[in-house]
VEXBA-958793 format. One record per residue: y, x, z of N, C-alpha, C, O in turn. Coordinates in pm, whole numbers. Atoms other than C-alpha are relative to their C-alpha. Layout:
<atoms>
<atom n_v="Y" n_u="X" n_w="Z" ca_v="Y" ca_u="X" ca_w="Z" c_v="Y" c_u="X" c_w="Z" o_v="Y" o_u="X" o_w="Z"/>
...
</atoms>
This chain:
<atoms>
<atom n_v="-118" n_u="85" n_w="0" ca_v="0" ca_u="0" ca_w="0" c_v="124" c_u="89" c_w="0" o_v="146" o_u="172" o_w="89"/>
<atom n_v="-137" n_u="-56" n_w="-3" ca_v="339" ca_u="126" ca_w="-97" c_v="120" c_u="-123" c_w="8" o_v="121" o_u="-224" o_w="-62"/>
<atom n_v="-100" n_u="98" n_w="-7" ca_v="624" ca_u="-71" ca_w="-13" c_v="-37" c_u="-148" c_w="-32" o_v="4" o_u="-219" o_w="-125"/>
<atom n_v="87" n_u="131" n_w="-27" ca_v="391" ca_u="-386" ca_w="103" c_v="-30" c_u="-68" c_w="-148" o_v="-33" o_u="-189" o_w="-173"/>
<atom n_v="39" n_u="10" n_w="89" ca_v="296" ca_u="-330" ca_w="-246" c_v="-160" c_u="58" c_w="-34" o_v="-187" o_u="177" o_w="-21"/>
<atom n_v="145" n_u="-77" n_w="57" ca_v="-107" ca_u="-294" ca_w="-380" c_v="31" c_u="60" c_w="-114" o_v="89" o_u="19" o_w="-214"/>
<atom n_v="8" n_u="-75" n_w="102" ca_v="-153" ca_u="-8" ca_w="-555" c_v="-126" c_u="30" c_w="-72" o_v="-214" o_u="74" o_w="2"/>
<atom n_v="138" n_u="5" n_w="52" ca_v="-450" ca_u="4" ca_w="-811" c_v="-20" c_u="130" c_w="-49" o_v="75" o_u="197" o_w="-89"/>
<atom n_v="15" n_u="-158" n_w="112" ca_v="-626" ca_u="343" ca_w="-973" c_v="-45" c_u="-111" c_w="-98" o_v="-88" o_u="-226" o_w="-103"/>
<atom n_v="36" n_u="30" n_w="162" ca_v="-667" ca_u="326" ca_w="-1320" c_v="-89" c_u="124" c_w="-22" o_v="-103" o_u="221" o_w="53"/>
<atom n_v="69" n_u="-115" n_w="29" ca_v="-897" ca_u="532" ca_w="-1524" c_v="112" c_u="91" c_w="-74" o_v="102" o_u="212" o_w="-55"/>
<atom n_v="-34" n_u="-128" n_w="69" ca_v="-657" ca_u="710" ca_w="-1741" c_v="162" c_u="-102" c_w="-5" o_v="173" o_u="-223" o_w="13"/>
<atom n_v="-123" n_u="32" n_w="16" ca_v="-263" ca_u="679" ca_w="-1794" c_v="63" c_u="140" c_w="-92" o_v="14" o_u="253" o_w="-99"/>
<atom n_v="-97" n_u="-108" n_w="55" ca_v="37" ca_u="867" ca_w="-2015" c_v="112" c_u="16" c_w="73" o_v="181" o_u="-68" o_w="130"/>
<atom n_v="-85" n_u="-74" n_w="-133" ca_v="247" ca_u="1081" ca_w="-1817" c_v="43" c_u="121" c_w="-79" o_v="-43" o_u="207" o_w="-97"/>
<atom n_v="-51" n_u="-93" n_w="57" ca_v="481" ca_u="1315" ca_w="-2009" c_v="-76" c_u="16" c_w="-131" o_v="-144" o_u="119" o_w="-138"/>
<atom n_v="90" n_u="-41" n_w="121" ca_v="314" ca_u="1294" ca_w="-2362" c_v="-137" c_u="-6" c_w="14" o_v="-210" o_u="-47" o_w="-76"/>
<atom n_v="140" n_u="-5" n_w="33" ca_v="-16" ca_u="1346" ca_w="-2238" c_v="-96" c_u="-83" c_w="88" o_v="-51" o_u="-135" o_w="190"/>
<atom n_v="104" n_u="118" n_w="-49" ca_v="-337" ca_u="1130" ca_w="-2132" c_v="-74" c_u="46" c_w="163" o_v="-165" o_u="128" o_w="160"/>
<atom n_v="62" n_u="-65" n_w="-145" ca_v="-442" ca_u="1203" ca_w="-1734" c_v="-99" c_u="-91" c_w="26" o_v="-78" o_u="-212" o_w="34"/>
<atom n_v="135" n_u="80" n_w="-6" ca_v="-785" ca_u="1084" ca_w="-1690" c_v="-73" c_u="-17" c_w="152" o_v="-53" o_u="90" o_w="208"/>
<atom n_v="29" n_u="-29" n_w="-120" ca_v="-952" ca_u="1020" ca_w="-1340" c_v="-85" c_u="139" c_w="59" o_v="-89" o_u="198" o_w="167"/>
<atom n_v="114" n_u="-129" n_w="-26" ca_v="-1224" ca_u="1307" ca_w="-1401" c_v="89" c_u="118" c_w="-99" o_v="32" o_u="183" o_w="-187"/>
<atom n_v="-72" n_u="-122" n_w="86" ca_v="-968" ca_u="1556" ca_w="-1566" c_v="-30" c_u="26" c_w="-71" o_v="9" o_u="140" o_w="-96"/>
<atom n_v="18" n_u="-52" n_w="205" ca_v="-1080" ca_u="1591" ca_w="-1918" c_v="73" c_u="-37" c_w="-44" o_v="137" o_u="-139" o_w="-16"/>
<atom n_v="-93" n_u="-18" n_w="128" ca_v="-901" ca_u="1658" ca_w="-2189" c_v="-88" c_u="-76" c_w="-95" o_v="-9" o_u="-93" o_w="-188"/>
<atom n_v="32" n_u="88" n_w="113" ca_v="-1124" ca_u="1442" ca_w="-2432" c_v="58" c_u="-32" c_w="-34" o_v="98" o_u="3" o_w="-145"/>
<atom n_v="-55" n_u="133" n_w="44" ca_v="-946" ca_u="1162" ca_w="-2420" c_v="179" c_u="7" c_w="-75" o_v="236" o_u="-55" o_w="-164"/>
<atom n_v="-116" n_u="-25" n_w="108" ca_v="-600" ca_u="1344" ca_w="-2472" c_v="4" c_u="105" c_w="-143" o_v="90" o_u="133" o_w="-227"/>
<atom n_v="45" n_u="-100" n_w="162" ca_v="-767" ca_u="1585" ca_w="-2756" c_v="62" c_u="-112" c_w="-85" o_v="162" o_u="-103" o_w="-157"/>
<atom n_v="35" n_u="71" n_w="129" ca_v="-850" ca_u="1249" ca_w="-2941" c_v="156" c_u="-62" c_w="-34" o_v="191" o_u="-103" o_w="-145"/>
<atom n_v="-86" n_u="102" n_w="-1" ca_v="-521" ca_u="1090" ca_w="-2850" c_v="72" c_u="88" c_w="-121" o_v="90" o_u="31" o_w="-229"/>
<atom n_v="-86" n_u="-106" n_w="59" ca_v="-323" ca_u="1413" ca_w="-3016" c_v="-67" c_u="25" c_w="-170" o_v="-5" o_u="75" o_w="-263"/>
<atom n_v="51" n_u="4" n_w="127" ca_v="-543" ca_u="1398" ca_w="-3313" c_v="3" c_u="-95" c_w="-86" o_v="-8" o_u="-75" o_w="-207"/>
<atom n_v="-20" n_u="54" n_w="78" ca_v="-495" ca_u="1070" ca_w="-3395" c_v="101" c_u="-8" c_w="-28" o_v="121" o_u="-48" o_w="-143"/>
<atom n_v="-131" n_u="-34" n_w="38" ca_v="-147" ca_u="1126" ca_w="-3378" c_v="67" c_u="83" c_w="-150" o_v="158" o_u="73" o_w="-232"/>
<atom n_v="-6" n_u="-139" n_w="151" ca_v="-160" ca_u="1408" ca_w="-3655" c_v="-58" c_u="-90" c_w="-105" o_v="8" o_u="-95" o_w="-209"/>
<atom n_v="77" n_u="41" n_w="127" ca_v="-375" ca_u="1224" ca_w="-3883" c_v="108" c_u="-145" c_w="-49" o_v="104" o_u="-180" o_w="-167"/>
<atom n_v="-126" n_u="128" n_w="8" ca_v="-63" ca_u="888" ca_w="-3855" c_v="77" c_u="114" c_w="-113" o_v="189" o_u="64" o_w="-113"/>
<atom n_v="-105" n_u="-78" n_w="-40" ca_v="126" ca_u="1172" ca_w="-3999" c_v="11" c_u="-37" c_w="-186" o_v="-94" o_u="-4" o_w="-241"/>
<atom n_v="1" n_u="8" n_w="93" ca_v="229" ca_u="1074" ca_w="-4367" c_v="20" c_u="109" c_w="-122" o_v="44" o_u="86" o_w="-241"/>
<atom n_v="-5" n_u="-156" n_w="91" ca_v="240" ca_u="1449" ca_w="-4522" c_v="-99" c_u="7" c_w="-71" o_v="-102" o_u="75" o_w="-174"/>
<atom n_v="141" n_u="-23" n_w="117" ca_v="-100" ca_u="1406" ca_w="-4663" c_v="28" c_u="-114" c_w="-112" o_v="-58" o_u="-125" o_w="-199"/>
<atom n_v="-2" n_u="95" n_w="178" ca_v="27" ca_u="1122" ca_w="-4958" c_v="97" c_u="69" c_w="-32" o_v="122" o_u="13" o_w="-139"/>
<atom n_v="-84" n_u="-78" n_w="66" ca_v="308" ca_u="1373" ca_w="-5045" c_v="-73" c_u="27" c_w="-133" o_v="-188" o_u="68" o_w="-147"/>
<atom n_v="63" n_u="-68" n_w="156" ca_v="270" ca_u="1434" ca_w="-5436" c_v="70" c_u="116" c_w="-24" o_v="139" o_u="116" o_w="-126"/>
<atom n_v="-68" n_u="-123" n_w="25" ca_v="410" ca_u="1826" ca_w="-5381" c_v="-105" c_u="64" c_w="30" o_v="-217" o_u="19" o_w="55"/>
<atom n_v="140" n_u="-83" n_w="100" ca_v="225" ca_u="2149" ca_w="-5456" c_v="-101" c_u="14" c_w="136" o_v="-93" o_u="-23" o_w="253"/>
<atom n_v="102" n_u="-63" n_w="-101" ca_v="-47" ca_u="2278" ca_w="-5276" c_v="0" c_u="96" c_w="97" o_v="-83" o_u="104" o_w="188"/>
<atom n_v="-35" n_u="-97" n_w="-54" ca_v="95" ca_u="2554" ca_w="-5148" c_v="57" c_u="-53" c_w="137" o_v="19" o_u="-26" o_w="250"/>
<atom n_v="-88" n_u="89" n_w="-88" ca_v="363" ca_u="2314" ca_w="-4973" c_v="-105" c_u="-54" c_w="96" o_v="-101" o_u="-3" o_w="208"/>
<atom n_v="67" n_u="74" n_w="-79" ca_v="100" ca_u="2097" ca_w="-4819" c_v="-94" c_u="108" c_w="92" o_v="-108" o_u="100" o_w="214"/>
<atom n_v="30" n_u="-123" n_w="-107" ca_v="-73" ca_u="2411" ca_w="-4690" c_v="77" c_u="50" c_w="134" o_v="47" o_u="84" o_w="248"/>
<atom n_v="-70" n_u="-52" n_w="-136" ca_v="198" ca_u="2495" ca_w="-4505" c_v="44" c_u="-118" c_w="90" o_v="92" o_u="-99" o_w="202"/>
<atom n_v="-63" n_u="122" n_w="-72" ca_v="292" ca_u="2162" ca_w="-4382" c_v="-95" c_u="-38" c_w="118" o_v="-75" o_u="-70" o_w="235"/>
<atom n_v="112" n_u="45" n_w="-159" ca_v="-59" ca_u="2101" ca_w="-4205" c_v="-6" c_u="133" c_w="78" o_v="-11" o_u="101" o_w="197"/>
<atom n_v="-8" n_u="-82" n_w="-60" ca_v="-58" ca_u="2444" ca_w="-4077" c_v="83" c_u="29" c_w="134" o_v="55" o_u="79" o_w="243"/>
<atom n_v="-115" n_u="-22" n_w="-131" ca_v="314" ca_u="2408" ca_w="-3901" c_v="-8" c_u="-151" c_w="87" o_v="-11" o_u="-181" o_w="206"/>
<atom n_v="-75" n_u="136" n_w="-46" ca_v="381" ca_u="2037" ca_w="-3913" c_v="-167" c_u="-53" c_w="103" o_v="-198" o_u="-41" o_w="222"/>
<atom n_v="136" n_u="51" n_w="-49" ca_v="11" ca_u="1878" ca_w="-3878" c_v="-94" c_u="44" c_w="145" o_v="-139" o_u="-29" o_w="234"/>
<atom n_v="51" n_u="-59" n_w="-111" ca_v="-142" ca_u="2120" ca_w="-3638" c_v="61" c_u="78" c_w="130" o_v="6" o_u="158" o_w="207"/>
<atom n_v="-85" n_u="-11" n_w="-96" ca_v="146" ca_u="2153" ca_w="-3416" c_v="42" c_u="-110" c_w="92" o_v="69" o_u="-97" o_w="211"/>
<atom n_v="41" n_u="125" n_w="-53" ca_v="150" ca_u="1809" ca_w="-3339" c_v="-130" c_u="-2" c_w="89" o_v="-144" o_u="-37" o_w="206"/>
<atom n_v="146" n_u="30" n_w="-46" ca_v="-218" ca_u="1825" ca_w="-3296" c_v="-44" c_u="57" c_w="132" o_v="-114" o_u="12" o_w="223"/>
<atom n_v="36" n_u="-74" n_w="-146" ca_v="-224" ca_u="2087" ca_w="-3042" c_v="107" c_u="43" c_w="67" o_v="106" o_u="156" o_w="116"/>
<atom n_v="-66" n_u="-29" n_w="-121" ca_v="66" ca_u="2067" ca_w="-2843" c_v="-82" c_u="-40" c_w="147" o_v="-153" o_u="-125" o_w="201"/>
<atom n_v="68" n_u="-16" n_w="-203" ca_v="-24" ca_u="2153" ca_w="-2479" c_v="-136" c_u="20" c_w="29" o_v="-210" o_u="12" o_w="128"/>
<atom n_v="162" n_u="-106" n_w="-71" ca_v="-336" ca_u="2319" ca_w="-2551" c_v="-24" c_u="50" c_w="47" o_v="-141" o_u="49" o_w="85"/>
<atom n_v="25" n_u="-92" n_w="-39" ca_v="-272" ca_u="2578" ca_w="-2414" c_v="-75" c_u="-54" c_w="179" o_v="-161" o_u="11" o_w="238"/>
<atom n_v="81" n_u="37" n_w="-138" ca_v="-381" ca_u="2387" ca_w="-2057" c_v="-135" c_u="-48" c_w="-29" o_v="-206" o_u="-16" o_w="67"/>
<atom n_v="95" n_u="44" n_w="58" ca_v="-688" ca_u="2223" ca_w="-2248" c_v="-88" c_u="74" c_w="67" o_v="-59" o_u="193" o_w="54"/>
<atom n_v="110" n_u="-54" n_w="-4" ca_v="-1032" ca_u="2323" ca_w="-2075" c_v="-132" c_u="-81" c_w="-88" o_v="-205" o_u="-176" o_w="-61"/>
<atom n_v="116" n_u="42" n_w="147" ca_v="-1268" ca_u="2285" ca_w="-2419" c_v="-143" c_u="5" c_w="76" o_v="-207" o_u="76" o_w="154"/>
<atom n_v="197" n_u="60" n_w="-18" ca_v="-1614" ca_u="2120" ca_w="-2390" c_v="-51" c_u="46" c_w="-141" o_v="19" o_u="75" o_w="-238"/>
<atom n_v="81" n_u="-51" n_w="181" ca_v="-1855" ca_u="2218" ca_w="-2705" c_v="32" c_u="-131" c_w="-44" o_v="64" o_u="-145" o_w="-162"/>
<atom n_v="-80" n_u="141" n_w="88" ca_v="-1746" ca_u="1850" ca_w="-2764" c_v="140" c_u="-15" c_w="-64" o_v="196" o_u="-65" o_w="-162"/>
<atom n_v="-159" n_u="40" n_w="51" ca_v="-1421" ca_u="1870" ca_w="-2761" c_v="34" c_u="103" c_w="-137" o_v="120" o_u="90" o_w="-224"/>
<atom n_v="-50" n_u="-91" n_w="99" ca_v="-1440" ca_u="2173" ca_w="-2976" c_v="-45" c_u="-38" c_w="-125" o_v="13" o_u="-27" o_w="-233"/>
<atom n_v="25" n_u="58" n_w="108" ca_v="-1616" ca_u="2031" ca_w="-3186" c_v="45" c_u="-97" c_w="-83" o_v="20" o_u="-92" o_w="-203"/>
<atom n_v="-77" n_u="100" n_w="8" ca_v="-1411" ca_u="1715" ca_w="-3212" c_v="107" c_u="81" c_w="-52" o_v="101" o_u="22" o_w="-160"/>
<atom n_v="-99" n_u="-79" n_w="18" ca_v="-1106" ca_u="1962" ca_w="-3301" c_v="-63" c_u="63" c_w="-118" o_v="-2" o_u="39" o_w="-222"/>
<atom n_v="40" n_u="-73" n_w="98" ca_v="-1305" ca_u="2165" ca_w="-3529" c_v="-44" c_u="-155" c_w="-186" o_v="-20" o_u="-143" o_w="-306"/>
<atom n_v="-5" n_u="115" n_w="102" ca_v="-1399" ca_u="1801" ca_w="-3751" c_v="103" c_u="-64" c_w="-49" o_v="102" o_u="-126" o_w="-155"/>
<atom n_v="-106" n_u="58" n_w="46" ca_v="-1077" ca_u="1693" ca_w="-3754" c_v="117" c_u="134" c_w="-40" o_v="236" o_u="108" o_w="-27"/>
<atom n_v="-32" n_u="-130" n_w="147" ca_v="-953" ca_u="2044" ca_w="-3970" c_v="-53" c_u="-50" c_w="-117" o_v="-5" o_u="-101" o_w="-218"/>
<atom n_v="72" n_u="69" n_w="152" ca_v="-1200" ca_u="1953" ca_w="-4198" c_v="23" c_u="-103" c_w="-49" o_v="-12" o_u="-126" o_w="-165"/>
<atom n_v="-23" n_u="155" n_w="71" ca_v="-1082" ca_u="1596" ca_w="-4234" c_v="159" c_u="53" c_w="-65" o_v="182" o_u="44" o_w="-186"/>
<atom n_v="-124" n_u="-45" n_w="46" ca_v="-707" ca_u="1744" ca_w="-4255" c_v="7" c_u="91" c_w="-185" o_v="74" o_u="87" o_w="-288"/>
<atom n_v="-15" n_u="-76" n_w="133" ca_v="-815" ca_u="1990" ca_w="-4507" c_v="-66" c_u="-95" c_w="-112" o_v="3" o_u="-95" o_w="-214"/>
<atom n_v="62" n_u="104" n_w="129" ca_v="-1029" ca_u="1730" ca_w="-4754" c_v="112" c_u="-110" c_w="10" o_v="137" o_u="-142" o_w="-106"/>
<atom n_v="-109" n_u="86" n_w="46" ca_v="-738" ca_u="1471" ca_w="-4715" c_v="93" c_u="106" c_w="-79" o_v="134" o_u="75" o_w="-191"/>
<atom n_v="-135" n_u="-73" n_w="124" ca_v="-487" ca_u="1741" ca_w="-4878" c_v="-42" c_u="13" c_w="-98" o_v="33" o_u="-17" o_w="-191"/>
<atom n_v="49" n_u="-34" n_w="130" ca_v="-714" ca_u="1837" ca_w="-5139" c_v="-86" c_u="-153" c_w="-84" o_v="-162" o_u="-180" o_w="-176"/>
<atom n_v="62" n_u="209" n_w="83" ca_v="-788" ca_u="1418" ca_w="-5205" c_v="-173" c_u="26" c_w="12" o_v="-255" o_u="-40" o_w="-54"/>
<atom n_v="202" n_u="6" n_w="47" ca_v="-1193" ca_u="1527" ca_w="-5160" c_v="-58" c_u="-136" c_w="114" o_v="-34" o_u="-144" o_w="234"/>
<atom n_v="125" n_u="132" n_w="-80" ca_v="-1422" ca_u="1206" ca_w="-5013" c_v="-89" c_u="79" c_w="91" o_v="-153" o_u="181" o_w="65"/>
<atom n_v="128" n_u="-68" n_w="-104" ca_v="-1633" ca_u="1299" ca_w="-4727" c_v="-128" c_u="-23" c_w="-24" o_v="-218" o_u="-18" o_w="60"/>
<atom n_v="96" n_u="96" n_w="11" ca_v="-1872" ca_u="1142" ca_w="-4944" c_v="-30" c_u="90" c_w="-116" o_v="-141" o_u="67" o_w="-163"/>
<atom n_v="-5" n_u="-98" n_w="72" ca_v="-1817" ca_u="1441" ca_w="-5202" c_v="-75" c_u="104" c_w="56" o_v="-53" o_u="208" o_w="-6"/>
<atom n_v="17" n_u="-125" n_w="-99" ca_v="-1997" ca_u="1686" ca_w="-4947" c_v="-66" c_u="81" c_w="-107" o_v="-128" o_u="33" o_w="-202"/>
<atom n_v="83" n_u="-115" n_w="72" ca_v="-2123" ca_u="2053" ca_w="-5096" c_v="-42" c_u="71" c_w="132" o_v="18" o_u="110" o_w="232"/>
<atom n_v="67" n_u="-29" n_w="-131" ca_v="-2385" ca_u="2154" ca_w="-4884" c_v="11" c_u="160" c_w="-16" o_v="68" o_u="189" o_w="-121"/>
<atom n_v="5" n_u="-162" n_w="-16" ca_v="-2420" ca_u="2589" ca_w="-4807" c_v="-150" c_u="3" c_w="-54" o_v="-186" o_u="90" o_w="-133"/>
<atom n_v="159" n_u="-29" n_w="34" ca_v="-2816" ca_u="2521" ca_w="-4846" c_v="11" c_u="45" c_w="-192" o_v="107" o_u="24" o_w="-267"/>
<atom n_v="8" n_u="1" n_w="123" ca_v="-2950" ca_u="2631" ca_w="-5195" c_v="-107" c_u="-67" c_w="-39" o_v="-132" o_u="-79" o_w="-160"/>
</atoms>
């Protein structure tokens, strides 16, 4: 009770930009920061390639990972981070995830 007010926990809330969860993972604000980047309308730009290179590089993945640097990575989360490059990079270059070229021969 604060000021003959009930106070409830929640599981997760935003607090300065980022997602505070009851069990302190960063999952939930990885995914939040990723879907953020992917909202990001730089990938229907019709300019060169070069341009869009640099755009997800500064613009895209600066968004994506602000306040990583506190981030303690799960093989999930890294992995979750590492799939959503690959989606960044096949949206610039227009390829379908449905286009895949496998490494096997």
């Amino acid at each position: 009770m604060i000021d003959k007010k009930q106070v409830h926990n929640v599981e997760h809330f935003s607090y300065l930009g980022r997602v505070i969860t009851i069990d302190a993972r960063c999952t939930r604000d990885i995914k939040y920061r990723i879907a953020t980047a992917k909202e990001e309308e730089s990938f229907h730009q019709q300019t060169g390639l070069n341009f869009r290179n640099k755009l997800i590089k500064g613009y895209i993945w600066g968004a994506a990972l602000c306040g990583s640097v506190t981030w303690t990575l799960r093989k999930v989360d890294q992995k979750c981070l590492e799939s959503s490059e690959i989606w960044c990079w096949r949206k610039m270059e227009k390829n379908s995830w449905v286009k895949c070229v496998r490494n096997e021969v």
